[in-house]
C-alpha positions in Angstrom: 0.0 0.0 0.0 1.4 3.7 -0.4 0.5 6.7 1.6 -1.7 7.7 -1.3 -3.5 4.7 -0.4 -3.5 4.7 2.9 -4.6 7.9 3.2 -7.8 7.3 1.7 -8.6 4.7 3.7 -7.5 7.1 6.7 -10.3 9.7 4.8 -13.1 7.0 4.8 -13.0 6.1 8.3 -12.7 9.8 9.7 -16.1 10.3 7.0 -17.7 7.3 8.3 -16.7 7.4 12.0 -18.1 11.0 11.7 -21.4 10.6 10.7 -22.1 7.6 13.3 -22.6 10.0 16.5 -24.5 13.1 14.9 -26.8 10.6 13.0 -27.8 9.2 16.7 -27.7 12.3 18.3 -30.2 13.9 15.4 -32.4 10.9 16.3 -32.6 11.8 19.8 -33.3 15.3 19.6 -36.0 15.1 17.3 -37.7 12.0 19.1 -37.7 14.0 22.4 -39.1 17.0 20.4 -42.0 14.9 19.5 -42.4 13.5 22.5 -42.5 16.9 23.9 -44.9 18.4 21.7 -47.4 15.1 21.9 -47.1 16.2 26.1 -47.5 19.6 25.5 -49.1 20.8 22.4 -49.3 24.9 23.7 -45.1 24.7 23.9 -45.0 23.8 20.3 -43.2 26.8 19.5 -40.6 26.7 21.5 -40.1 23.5 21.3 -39.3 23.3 17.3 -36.8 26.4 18.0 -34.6 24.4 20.5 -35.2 21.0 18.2 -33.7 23.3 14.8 -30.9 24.5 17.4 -29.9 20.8 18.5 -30.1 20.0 15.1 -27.9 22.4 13.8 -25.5 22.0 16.7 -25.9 18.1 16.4 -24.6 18.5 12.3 -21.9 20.9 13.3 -19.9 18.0 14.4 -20.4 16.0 11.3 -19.2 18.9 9.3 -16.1 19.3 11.7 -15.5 14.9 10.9 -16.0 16.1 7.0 -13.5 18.8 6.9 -10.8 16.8 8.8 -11.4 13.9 6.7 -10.7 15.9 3.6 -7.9 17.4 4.7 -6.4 13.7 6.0 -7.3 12.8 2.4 -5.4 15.5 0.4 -2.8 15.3 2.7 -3.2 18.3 4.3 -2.9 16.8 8.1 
């Protein structure tokens, strides 16, 4: 194998490994969003505002795994 190589393999994993824990943790926030707003319908509002900030929180670290990934793969790191 050559670094070329190798460092694609190093690119996939960081990819792959990245999206395993925001893709639970999306899951998460949006069941307990809709298990909050089946409780309490007249919090809906505020509810869907906190569930769109976990969210975008929650895809921030997937983007983080992308970038690093990318740079492991171009050689960069």
């Amino acid at each position: 194998m050559t670094d070329a190589g190798l460092r694609l393999v190093a690119m996939a994993l960081a990819i792959g490994l990245a999206a395993i824990g925001p893709g639970a943790g999306i899951g998460i926030v949006f069941s307990g969003a809709v298990q909050a707003m089946g409780r309490n319908p007249e919090a809906e509002g505020l509810v869907r505002t906190y569930m769109f900030l976990g969210f975008a929180l929650t895809e921030a670290l997937f983007i983080f795994g992308l970038v690093f990934g990318l740079l492991i793969g171009f050689g960069i790191i």
